[in-house]
C-alpha positions in Angstrom: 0.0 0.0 0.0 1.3 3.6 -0.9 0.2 6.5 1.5 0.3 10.1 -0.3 -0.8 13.5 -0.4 -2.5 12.9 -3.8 -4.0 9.5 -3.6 -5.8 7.4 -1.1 -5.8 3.7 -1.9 -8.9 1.4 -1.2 -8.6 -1.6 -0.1 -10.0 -4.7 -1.9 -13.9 -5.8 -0.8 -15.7 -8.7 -2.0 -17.9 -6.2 -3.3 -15.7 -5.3 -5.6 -14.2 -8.4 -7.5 -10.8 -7.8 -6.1 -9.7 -4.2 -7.5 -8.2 -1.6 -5.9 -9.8 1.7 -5.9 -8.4 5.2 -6.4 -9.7 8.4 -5.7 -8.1 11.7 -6.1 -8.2 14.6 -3.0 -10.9 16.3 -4.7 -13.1 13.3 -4.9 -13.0 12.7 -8.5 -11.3 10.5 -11.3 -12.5 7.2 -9.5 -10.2 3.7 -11.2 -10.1 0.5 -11.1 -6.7 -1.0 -10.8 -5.5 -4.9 -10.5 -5.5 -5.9 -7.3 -2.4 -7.5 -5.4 -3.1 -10.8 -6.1 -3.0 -10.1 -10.3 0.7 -10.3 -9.9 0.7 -6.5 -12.0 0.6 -3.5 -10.9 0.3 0.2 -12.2 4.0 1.8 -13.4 5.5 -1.5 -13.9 5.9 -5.4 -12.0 5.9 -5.3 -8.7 3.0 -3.1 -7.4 0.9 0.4 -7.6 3.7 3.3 -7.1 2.7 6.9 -6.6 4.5 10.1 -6.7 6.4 11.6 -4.4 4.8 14.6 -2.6 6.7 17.6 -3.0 9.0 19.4 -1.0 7.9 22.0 0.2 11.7 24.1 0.1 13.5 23.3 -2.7 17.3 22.6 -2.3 19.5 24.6 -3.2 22.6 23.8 -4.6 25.4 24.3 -3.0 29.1 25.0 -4.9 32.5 23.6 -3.5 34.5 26.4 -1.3 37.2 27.7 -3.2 40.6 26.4 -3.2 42.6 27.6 -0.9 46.8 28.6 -2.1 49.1 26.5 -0.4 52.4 27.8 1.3 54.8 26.5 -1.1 52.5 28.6 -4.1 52.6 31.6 -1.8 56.4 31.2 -1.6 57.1 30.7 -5.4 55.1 33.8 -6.0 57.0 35.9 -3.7 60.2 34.7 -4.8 59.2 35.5 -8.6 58.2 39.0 -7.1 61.6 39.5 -5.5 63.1 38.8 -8.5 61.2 41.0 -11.1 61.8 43.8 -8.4 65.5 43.4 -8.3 66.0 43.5 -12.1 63.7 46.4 -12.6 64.8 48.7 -9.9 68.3 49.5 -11.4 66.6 49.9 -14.8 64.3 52.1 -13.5 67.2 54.1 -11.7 68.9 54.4 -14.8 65.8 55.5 -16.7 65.1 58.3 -14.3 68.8 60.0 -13.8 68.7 60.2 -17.5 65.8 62.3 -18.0 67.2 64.4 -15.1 71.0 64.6 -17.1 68.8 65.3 -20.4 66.9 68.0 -18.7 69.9 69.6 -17.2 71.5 69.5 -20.6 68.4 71.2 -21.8 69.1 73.9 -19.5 72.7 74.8 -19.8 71.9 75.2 -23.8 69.3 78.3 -22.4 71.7 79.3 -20.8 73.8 79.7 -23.6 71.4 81.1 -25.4 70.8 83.6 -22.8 74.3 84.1 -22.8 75.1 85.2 -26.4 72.3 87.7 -26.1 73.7 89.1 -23.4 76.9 89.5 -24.9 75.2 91.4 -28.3 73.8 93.6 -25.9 76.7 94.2 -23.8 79.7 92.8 -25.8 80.6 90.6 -22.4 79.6 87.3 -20.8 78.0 87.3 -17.4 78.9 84.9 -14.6 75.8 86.1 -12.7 72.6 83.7 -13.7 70.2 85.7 -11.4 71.5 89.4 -13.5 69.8 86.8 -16.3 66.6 86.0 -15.2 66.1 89.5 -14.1 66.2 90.4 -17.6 64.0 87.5 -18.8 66.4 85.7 -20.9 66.4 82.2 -19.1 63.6 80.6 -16.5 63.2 81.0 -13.3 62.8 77.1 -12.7 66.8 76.6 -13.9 67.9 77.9 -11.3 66.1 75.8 -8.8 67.6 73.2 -7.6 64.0 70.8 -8.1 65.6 69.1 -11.1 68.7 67.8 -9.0 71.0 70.0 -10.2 72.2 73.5 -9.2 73.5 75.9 -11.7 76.5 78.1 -11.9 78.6 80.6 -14.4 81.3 82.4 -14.6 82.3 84.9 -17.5 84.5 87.1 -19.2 84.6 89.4 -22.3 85.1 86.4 -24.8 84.6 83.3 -22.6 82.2 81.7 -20.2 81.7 78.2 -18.3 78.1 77.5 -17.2 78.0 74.4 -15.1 74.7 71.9 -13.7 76.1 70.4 -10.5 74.2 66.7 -9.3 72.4 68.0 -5.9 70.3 66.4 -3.5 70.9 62.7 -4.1 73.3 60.3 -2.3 73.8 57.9 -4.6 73.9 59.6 -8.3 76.9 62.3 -8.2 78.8 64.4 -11.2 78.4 67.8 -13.2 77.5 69.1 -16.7 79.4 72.0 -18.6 78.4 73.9 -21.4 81.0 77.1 -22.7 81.0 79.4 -25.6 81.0 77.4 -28.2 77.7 75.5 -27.1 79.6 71.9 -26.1 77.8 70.3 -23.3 80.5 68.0 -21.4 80.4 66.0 -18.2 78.6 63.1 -17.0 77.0 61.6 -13.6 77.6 58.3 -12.0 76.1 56.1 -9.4 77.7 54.2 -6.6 77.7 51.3 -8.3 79.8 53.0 -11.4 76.9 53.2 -13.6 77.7 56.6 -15.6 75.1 58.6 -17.4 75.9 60.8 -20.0 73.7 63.6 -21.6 71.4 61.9 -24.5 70.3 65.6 -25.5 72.8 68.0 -26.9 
């Protein structure tokens, strides 16, 4: 016998020849089915089957937790890490006091320039760079020492040295030159030997 939400089962009378009788819940749709003893049953051999009732919250299903890292991943990570850094710090390094030397570079050829004007003006070269700016012929910001160098001259009626010393910095050292005849010289180095020289002339 199979006990439901759906289906009540009778059992078997005399009355009723030996059949089984099914009613639905509401009362209606009244069958006969083989009895037991028939040997056959409804939904195959072996006996009436009816459905399962329904749950009444559906599972839901669950996914697996996430896979964790284990140590020795986190360790070959970090040791790739390391390694990438220690390459790319020196290159880095190198990339960055070069722009600096190319800027300074930049700067002693306005000076120069500022310098020959001067001189048709006042047939003389001028070792003082402020005397300059005060008449507008080079930039304030060159002589600030924000670019890591710090600027000097010195002059004479045919001749003059302006020079880009390497300030603040502990580890990058050296000086620039530029004269009358517009030839930028010099070079920095690190402490490590690497030497930089201007890429801008």
């Amino acid at each position: 016998m199979c006990a439901t939400r759906q289906c009540i089962e009778n059992l078997p009378s005399p009355a009723s020849g030996g059949r089984h009788e099914v009613v639905g819940a509401g009362g209606e749709g009244k069958s006969n089915l083989p009895s037991p003893a028939s040997g056959r049953g409804v939904g195959g051999e072996g006996g009436l089957k009816c459905a399962a009732p329904a749950s009444p919250h559906p599972r839901i299903p669950t996914s697996p937790p996430p896979k964790a890292f284990t140590l020795v991943e986190v360790m070959v990570v970090l040791i790739v890490v390391a390694v990438l850094t220690a390459l790319g710090i020196p290159s880095f390094q190198r990339a960055l006091e070069q722009s600096r030397v190319d800027v300074a570079s930049a700067n002693l050829r306005a000076v120069w320039s500022a310098q020959r004007l001067y001189w048709l003006e006042y047939h003389t070269y001028t070792g003082d760079l402020s005397g300059l700016q005060g008449l507008g012929m080079i930039d304030s910001e060159i002589l600030g020492a924000s670019s890591g160098f710090t600027y000097a001259a010195t002059g004479s009626t045919d001749a003059f040295t302006a020079t880009a010393t390497r300030s603040g910095s502990t580890y990058w050292t050296g000086s620039l030159s530029i004269d009358q005849d517009g030839t930028v010289s010099g070079s920095t180095a690190s402490g490590s030997g690497t030497v930089i020289t201007p890429g801008y002339q």
